[in-house]
N, C-alpha and C positions, 0 to 999 in steps of 0.2 A: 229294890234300888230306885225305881221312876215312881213309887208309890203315891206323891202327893199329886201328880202328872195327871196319874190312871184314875185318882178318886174325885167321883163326881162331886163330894161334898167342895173340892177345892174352887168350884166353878159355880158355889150359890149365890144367893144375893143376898144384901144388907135385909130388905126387906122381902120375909120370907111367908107375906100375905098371901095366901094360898085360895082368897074369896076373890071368883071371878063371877059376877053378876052384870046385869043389861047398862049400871054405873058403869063399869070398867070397859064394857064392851063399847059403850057409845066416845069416850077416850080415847079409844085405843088407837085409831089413826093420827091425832095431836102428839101422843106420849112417842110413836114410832120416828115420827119427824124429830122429836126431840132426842130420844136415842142414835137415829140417824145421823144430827150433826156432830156429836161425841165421837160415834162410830167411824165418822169418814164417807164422804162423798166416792160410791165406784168401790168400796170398800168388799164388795159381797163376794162370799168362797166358792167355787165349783166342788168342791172337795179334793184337789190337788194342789200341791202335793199331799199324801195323806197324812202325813205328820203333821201339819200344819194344822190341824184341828186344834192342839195345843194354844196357838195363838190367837184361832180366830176363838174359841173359847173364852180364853182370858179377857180379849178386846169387846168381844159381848158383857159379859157380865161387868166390867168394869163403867163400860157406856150404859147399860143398865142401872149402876148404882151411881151413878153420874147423875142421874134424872130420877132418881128413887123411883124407878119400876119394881113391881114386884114379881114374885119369883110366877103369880100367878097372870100376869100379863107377859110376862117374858115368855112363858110357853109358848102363847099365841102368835108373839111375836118374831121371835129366832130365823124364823122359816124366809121371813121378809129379808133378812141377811144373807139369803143365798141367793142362787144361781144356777141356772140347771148343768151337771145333771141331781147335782147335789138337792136343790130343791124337788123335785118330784119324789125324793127317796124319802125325804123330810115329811112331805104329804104322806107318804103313804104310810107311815107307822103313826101319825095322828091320830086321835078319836074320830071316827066315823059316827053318823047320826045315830048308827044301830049300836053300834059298839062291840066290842067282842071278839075284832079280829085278830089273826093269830100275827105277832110282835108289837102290837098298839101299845101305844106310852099312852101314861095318863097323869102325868107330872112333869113340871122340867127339869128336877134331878133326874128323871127318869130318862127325858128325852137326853140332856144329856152323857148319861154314862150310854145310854145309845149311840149317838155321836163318835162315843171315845172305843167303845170297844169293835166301831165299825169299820172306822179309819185306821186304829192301831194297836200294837202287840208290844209288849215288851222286848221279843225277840229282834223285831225287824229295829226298833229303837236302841236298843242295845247292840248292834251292831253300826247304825250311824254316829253313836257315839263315842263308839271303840276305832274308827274311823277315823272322826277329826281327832281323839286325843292323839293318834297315831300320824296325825298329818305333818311335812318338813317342805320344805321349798326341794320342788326338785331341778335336777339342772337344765339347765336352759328358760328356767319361768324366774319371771323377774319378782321383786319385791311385792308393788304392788300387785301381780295378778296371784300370788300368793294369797294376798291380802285376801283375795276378793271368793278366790276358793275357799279361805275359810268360812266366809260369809254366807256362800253357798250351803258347806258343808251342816252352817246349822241352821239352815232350812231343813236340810234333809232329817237334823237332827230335831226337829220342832219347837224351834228356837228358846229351846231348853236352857242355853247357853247366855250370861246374858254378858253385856259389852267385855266387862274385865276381864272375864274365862275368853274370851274371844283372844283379846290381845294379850293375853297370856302365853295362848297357844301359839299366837305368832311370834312373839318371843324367844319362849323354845324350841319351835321350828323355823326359823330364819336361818338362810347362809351364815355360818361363823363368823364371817369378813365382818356383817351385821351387826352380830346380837350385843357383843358387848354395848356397843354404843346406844342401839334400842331399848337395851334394859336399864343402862344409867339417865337416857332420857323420858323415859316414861312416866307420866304421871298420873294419878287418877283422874284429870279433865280431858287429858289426851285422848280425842278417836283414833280410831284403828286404821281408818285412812290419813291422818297428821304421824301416827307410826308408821306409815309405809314409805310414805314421802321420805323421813328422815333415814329409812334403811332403803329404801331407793337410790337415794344419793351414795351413800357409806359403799352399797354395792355397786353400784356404777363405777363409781372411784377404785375399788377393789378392782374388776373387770379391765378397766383402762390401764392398772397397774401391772397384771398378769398379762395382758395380750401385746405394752409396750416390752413387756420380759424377755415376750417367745418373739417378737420381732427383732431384740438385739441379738438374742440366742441362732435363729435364722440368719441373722447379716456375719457373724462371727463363724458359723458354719459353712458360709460362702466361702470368705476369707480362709480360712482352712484348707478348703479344697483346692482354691486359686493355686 
């Protein structure tokens, strides 16, 4: 099911130069800063949530192949993108001078299906998944903090999900009062917070129409009793 998620090959690089000599080494702090500003300033993972390896993988190798590094400087590299405690973990399965030791990587396919089978399981993923599909507005949450739960949700889900499925999900899970009017406004440019907005209101309006309901309903129940 997450098959293309879980395989390291999804997470190679364009250039799959695998010669790391005193050339590459004496670079490698220029090529980092270059990768760096693709990657995002303050960008580095701790390794939480642990889903999120998914992302911060993707966003490596992309800034990677952004600045044509190769897969063989990226090994060296990757490690600069964390943050403890995530980085010391990163150190320790690296090539040691002696070498040998027992879980050392000695590639960055390597290191990263390390990465992936550290942080994540298909089990734990397939239930955040089954999760948001399963997510609806419950009562008393408004539109947008709806919104914002789903948002959440595929964090948790390793944002596997990308915009449309998002605002999908909120579509079929919005209050009824909502949805029609969200699904006939919907468009492919539309974000998923310009969708809440518009079922924010719809529902607002909805609410203000039930609660003047129950207040005629209470005044005519007076009247009765009088």
């Amino acid at each position: 099911m997450f098959r293309d998620v879980f395989d390291c090959e999804s997470y190679s690089l364009v250039n799959k130069s695998l010669t790391y000599g005193s050339r590459e080494a004496h670079t490698l702090g220029r090529r980092k800063k270059d990768v760096a500003q693709s990657f995002g300033v303050r960008s580095e993972w701790d390794g939480t949530p642990p889903l999120k390896v998914f992302q911060f993988l993707r966003k490596f190798a992309k800034a990677c192949d952004d600045n044509d590094v190769s897969e063989a400087e990226a090994f060296f590299m990757l490690q600069d993108f964390t943050k403890e405690p995530l980085r010391s973990e990163v150190m320790n399965v690296m090539p040691s001078r002696h070498g040998g030791n027992p879980g050392e990587v000695n590639s960055y396919l390597e290191l990263i299906n390390w990465m992936l089978r550290y942080h994540a399981d298909e089990a734990s993923l397939a239930a955040q998944v089954e999760e948001f599909n399963r997510a609806t507005q419950t009562p008393g949450e408004s539109e947008r903090t709806f919104a914002e739960r789903l948002r959440q949700l595929n964090v948790l889900c390793g944002f596997i999900h990308p915009q449309g499925v998002i605002k999908g999900r909120f579509v079929e899970g919005v209050h009824r009062a909502a949805r029609v009017t969200v699904r006939e406004r919907n468009t492919p440019s539309m974000t998923l917070a310009e969708l809440a907005r518009i079922a924010q209101t719809k529902g607002d309006e909805y609410r203000w129409i039930v609660s003047d309901q129950r207040r005629e309903r209470e005044k005519e129940a007076r009247i009765a009793e009088a």
